[in-house]
C-alpha positions, 0 to 999 in steps of 0.5 A: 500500500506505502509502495502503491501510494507514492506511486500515486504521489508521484503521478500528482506531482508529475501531472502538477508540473505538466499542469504548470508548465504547459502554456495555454496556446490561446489562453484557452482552458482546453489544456487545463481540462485536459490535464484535470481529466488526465488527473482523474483517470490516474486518481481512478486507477491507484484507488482501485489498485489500492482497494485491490490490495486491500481486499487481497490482504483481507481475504489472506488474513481471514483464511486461517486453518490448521490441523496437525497429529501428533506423529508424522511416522511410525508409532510410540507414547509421548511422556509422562512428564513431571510437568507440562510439556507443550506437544510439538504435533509433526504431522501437519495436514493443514496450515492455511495463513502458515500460523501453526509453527511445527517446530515449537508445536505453537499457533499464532493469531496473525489478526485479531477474532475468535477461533475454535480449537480442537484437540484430541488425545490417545492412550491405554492401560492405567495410565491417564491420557490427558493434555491441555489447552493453554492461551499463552500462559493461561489453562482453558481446558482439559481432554483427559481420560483413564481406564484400568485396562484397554485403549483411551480417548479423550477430546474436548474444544473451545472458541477463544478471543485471540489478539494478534500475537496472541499464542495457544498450544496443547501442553500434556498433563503431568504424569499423562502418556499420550499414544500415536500412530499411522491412524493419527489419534493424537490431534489438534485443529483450529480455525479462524471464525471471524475477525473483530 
């Protein structure tokens, strides 16, 4: 837009000289309307590149989705852990707008609005399955599950109001041990739903 507008500066200040120096041949306002209608025509063209550009940079920052698994191959348990560990989901599916970091396991709010995470966890024997979702360094909800024997799954969801820069993760629950394969039980999804 700052590229796009001086351009447009530009153009004024090159039309305002042209309007300056070009002397009237017969005191007639010919030249001058000509020079005002050339103007207009410019002025018409940076407003719609302009509001182009706007409309392109809007739709880019409403399209955000991701959805990840905890594994990218193989099989194997994550924890337990003495605390609360943030998992790093490595099998990115999707991740429209480039906002879920699969190296830190962390999304990002690239624009202020609500959005709607969800996430599920996996695990067996008597050993809980549970994990949390944090918005930066706030607990909002748990998935969590335990059986005596056997196979355990859990989920759960929440909508949140993010600020740009806002972060929200899902760090395992101390003590829980989290189980995933090439099924991809271990997940976690979230969305743009609007902008505010």
């Amino acid at each position: 837009q700052a590229v796009l507008a001086n351009l447009g500066l530009i153009s004024v200040n090159i039309l305002i000289c042209i309007c300056a120096v070009a002397p009237p041949a017969d005191r007639s306002q010919q030249p001058l309307f000509n020079c005002y209608s050339l103007f207009w025509e410019e002025s018409k063209t940076l407003k719609q590149k302009v509001s182009n550009n706007d409309i392109s940079l809007s739709l880019s920052v409403k399209q955000v989705a991701f959805s990840v698994s905890l594994l990218d191959e193989g099989y194997g348990y994550t924890g337990p852990y003495n605390t609360h560990m943030t998992l790093i989901f490595k099998r990115v599916v999707t991740n429209i707008g480039n906002t879920y970091n699969p190296h830190t396991g962390i999304f990002t709010a690239p624009v202020r609005g609500v959005y709607h995470f969800y996430w599920t966890v996996y695990g067996n024997e008597n050993i809980p399955a549970g994990a949390y979702l944090f918005r930066n360094g706030e607990y909002i909800f748990i998935a969590f599950e335990q059986l005596t024997s056997g196979w355990a799954s859990a989920c759960n969801g929440a909508s949140l109001l993010l600020e740009v820069g806002d972060q929200v993760s899902v760090r395992i629950d101390p003590g829980a041990r989290l189980y995933d394969n090439q099924n991809h039980h271990t997940t976690f999804s979230g969305h743009l739903i609007f902008t505010m």
